[in-house]
C-alpha positions as CSV (number, residue, x, y, z in Angstrom):
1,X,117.0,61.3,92.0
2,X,117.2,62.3,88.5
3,X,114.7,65.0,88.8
4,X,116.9,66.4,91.7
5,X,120.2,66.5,90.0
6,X,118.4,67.7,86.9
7,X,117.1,70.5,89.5
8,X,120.5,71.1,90.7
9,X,122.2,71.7,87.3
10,X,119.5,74.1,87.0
11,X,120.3,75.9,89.9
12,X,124.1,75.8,88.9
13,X,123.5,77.1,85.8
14,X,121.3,80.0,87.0
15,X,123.8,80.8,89.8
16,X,127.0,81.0,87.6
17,X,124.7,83.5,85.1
18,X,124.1,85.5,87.6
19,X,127.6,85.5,88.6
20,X,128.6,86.0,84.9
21,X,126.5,89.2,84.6
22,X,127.6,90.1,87.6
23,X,131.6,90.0,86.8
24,X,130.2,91.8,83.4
25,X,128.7,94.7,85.0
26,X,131.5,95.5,87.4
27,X,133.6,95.4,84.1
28,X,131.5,97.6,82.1
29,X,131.1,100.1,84.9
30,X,135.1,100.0,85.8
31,X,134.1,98.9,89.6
32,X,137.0,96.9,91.1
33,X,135.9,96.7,95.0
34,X,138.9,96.2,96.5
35,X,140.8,98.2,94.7
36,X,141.2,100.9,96.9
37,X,141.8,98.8,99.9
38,X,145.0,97.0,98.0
39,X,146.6,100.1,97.0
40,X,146.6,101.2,100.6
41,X,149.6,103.9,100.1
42,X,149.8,104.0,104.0
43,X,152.0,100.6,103.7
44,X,150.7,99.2,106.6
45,X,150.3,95.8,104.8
46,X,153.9,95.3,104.9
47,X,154.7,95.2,108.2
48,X,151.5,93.9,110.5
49,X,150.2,90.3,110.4
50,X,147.9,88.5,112.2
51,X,148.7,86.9,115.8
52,X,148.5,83.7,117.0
53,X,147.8,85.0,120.5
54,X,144.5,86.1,120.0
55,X,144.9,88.4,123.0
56,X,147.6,90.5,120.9
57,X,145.4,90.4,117.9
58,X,147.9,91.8,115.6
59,X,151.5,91.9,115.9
60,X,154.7,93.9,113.8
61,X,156.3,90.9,111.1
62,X,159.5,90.0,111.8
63,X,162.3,91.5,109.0
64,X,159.6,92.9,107.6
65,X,161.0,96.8,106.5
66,X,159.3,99.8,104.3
67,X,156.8,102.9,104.4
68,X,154.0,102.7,107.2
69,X,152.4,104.7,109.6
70,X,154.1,108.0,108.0
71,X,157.7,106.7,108.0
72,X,160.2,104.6,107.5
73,X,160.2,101.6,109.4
74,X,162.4,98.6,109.4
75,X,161.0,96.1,111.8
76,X,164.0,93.5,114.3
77,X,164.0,89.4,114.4
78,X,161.5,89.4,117.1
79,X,159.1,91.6,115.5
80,X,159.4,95.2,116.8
81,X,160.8,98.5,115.4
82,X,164.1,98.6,116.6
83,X,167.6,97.5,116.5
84,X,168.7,93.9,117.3
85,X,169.1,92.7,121.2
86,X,170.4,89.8,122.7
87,X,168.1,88.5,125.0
88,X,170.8,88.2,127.7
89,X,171.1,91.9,128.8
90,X,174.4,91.4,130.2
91,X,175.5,93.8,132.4
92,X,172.2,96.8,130.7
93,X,170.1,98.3,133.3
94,X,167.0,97.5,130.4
95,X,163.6,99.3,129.9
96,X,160.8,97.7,128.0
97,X,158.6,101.0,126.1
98,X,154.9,99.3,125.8
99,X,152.2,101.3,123.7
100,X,150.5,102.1,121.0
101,X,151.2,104.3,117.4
102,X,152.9,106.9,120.0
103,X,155.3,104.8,121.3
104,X,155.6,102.9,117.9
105,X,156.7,106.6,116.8
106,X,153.9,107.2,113.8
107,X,155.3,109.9,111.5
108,X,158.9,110.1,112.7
109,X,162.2,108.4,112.7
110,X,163.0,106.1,115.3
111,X,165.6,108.6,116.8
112,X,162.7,110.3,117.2
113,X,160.8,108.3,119.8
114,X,161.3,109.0,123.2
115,X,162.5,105.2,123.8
116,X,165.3,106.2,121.9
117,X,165.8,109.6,122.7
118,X,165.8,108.2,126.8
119,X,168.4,105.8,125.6
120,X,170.7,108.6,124.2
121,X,170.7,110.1,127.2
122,X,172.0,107.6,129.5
123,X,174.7,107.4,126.7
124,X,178.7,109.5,128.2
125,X,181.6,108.9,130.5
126,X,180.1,107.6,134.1
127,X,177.0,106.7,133.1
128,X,175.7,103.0,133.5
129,X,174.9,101.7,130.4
130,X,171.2,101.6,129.8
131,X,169.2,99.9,127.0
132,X,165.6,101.1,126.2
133,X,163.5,98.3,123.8
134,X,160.7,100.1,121.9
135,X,157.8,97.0,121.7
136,X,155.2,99.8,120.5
137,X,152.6,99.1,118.0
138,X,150.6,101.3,116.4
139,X,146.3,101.0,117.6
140,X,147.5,98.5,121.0
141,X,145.0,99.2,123.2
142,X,145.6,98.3,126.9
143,X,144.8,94.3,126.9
144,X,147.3,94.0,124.2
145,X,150.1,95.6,125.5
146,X,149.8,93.6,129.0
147,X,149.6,90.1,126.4
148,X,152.2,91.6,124.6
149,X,154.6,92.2,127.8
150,X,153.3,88.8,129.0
151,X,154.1,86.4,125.6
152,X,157.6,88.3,124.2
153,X,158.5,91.3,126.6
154,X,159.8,89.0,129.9
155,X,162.1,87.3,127.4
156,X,163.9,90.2,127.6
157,X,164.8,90.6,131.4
158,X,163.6,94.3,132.1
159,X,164.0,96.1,134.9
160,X,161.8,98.6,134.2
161,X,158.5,98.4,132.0
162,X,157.1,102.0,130.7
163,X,154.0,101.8,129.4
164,X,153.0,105.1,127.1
165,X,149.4,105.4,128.2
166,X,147.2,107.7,125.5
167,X,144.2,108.6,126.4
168,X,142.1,105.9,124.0
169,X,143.6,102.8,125.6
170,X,140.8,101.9,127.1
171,X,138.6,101.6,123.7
172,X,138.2,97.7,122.5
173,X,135.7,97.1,120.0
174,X,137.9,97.3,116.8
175,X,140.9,98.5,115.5
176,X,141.9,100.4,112.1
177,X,145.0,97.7,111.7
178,X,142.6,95.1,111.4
179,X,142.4,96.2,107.8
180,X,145.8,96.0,107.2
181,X,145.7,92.4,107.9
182,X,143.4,91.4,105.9
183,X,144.5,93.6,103.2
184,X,147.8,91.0,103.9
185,X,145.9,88.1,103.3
186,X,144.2,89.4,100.3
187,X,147.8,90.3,98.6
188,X,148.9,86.4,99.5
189,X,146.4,85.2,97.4
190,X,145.8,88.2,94.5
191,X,145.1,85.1,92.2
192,X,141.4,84.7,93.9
193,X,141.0,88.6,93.9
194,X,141.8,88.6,89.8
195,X,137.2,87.9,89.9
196,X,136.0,91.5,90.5
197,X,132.8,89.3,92.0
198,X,134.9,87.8,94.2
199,X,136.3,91.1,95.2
200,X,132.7,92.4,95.5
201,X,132.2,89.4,98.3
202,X,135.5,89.8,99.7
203,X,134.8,93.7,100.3
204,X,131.3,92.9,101.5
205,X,132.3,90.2,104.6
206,X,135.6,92.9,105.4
207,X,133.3,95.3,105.9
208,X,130.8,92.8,107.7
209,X,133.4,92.0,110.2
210,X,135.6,95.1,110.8
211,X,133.9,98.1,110.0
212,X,130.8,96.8,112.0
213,X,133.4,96.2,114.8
214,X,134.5,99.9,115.1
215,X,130.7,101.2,114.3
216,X,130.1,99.0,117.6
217,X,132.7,100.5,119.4
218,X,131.7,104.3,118.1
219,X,127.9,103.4,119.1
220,X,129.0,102.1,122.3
221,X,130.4,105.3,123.4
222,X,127.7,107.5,121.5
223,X,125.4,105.7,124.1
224,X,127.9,106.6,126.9
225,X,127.5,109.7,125.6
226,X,123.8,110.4,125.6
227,X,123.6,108.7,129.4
228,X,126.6,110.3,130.7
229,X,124.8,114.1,129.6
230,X,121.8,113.3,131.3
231,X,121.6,114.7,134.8
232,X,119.9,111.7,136.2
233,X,123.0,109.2,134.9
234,X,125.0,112.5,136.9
235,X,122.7,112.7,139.6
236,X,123.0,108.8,140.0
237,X,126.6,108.5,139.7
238,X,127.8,107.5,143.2
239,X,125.7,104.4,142.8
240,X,128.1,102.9,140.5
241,X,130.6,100.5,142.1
242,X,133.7,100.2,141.0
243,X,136.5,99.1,143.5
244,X,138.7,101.9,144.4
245,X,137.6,104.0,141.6
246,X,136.9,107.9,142.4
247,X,133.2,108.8,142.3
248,X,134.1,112.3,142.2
249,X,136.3,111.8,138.3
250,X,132.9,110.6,137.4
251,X,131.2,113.5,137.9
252,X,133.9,115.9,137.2
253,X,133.9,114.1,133.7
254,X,130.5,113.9,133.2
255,X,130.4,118.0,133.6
256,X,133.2,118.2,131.3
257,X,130.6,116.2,128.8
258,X,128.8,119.5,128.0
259,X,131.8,120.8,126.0
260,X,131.8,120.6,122.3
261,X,133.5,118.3,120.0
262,X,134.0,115.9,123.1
263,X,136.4,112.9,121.3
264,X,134.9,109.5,121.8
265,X,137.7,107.7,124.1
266,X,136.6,110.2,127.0
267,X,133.4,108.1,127.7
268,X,135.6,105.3,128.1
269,X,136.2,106.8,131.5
270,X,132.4,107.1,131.8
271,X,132.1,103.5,131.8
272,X,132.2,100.8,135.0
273,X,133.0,98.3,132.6
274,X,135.9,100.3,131.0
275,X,137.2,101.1,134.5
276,X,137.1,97.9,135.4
277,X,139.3,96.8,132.4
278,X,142.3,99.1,133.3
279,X,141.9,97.7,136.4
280,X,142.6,94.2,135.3
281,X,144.9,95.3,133.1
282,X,147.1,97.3,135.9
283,X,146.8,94.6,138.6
284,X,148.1,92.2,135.6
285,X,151.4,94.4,135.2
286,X,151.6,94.3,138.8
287,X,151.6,90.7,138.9
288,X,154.3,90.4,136.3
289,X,156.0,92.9,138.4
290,X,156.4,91.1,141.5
291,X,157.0,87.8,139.9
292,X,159.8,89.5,137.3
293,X,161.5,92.0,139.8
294,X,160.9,95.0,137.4
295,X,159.3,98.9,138.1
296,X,156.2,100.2,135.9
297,X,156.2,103.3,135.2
298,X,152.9,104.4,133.6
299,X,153.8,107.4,131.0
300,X,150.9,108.8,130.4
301,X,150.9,110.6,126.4
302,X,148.9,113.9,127.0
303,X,145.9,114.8,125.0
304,X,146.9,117.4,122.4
305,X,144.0,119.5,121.7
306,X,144.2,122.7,119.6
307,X,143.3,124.9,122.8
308,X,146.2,125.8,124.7
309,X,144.7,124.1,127.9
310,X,144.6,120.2,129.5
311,X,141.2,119.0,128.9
312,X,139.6,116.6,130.4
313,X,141.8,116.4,133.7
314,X,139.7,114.1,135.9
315,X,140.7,111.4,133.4
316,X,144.7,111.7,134.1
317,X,143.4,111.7,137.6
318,X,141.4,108.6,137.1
319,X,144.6,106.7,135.4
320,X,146.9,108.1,138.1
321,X,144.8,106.9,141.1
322,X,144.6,103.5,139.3
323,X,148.2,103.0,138.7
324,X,149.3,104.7,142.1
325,X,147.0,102.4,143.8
326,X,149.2,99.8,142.8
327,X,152.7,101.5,143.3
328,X,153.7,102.6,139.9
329,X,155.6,105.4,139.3
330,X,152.8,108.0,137.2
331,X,154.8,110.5,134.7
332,X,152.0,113.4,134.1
333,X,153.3,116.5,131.9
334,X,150.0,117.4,130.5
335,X,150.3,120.6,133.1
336,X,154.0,121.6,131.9
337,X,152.9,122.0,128.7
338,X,150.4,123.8,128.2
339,X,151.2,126.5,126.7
340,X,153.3,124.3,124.2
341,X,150.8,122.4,123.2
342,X,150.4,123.5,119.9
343,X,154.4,123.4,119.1
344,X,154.6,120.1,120.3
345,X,151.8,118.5,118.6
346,X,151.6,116.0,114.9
347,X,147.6,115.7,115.8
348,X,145.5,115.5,119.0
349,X,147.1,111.9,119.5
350,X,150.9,112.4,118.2
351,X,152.9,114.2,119.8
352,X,155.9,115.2,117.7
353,X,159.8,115.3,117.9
354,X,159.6,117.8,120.4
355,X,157.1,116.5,122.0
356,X,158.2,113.2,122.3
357,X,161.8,114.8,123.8
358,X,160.1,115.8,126.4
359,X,158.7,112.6,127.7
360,X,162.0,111.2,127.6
361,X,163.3,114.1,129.8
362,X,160.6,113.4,131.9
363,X,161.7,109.2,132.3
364,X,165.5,110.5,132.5
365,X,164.3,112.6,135.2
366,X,162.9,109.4,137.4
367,X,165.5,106.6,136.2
368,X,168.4,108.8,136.9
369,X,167.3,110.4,140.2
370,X,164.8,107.7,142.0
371,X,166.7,104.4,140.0
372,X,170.0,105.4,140.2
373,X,170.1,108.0,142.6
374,X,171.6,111.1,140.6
375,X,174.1,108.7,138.9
């Protein structure tokens, strides 16, 4: 036993050297690890923690109010960017907006979403009043915003639920916000991160656990990729079997493979298993639906390439057959604006103020005619 503790002390010794040099390198050399990731100027830190629905993932903080995603954003008591509600809508014809950075409104005031756009113009003499919720979050993909509508949206009584489908809803493995969380925890406890050591193995398991999460994800589809552009995957295509999906979408997408510069999310819609998810996810709002008297409405946000022209349309027809298939209204304006596209555009994502006024003409368009019938 004493030649075993002795042996111990040893190792403690050696270990806490080797630390000690360490911490004296990083020093010398001016390397603090994590000091890039707690400067983080895009403020996303202050207004995203971590969920206790692992389903959600992430979630907006309550109160929580400063710069993030490009803008300023001031975040209500039950944790999404927008003004106070009651919960009992009272008399309020109410629509719940579900989706991701788009929705959320990245880069723009909230006036500048198309939530509350839609909501300003229900607003005059005659008009019944109508209250639209923005429950955005930037990076949701599709599981999150069903959970999301699920655990906090019902409280709110809708009778309509618009979900702003992008294109990359469908993409799972990893999310850029997950850094943002972290970088939450790490600011909580900055006394631990004072070690640049410690920062060294902090920065080392973030990047073990996140960054090889979106790699995944980004190899995943890079694999999608290299099957989908083979012409036996294409040949072989109508042996996949997916319930009610469109064989024909397949292969129109896979032809649409040979372009260039083809963004990752499109071999989402390349992918049974992808398919299968937005599947799920739909018949899940449906569900909800029934049980909750409320219409979906599935917005879907156009892709904004540089070209003047609607790529990839076999995936809007994939997402419209899915959500028509279970009787939700589809919104589709990627064909109106195509020769707007570049005026109406933040990034190939984003669309901006102008953009985003024309998917809320587009909602006032259905609400007002189908809902209320022209009043």
């Amino acid at each position: 036993m004493k030649k075993l503790f002795i042996n111990l002390f040893v190792m403690l010794i050696a270990i806490s050297l080797c630390v000690f040099l360490i911490e004296l390198i990083l020093i010398v050399f001016h390397q603090e690890p994590l000091k890039a990731f707690l400067e983080d100027p895009g403020g996303r830190h202050l207004i995203l923690k971590e969920s206790k629905n692992k389903s959600i993932q992430y979630e907006l903080i309550p109160h929580a109010k400063g710069y993030a995603f490009g803008t300023y954003v001031q975040i209500n008591r039950y944790g999404f960017r927008d003004r106070e509600y009651d919960l009992n809508k009272g008399n309020s014809y109410r629509i719940i907006a579900l989706g991701d950075s788009v929705t959320f409104g990245t880069s723009l005031p909230i006036a500048s979403t198309y939530s509350k756009k839609l909501e300003i113009l229900f607003q005059g003499p005659g008009k019944r009043k109508v209250e639209v919720i923005n429950m955005g979050c930037g990076g949701y993909n599709i599981s999150q915003v069903v959970s999301l509508l699920e655990e906090k949206g019902l409280r709110f009584s809708p009778d309509m639920v618009v979900y702003g489908f992008c294109l990359n809803d469908l993409m799972l493995r990893g999310s850029p916000n997950s850094k943002y969380i972290t970088r939450n925890f790490f600011t909580q406890h900055k006394s631990w991160f004072r070690f640049r050591f410690v920062q060294l193995v902090a920065s080392y398991l973030y990047k073990l656990k996140h960054i090889r999460a979106l790699e995944n994800e980004v190899h995943y589809l890079q694999r999608k990729q290299i099957e989908s552009s083979s012409v036996a995957l294409e040949e072989s295509a109508s042996n996949i079997k997916v319930e009610d999906y469109s064989i024909v979408a397949i292969g129109d997408l896979l032809r649409e493979s040979k372009k260039e510069n083809v963004p990752h999310f499109a071999w989402s819609y390349a992918s049974p298993e992808r398919i299968k998810l937005m599947q799920h996810s739909f018949d899940m709002f449906k569900a909800l639906a029934e049980q909750h008297h409320f219409k979906v409405v599935i917005l879907i946000i156009p892709f904004l390439g540089k070209d003047n022209e609607v790529l990839f349309p076999s995936i809007y027809e994939i997402i419209k057959k899915e959500a028509t298939l279970r009787n939700f209204h589809v919104i589709n304006i990627a064909n109106d604006i195509r020769k707007d596209i570049a005026q109406l555009r933040l990034d190939d994502i984003h669309p901006n103020a102008s953009g985003h006024s024309l998917l809320a003409q587009a909602l006032y368009g259905y609400v007002s005619n189908s809902v209320f019938n022209g009043q």
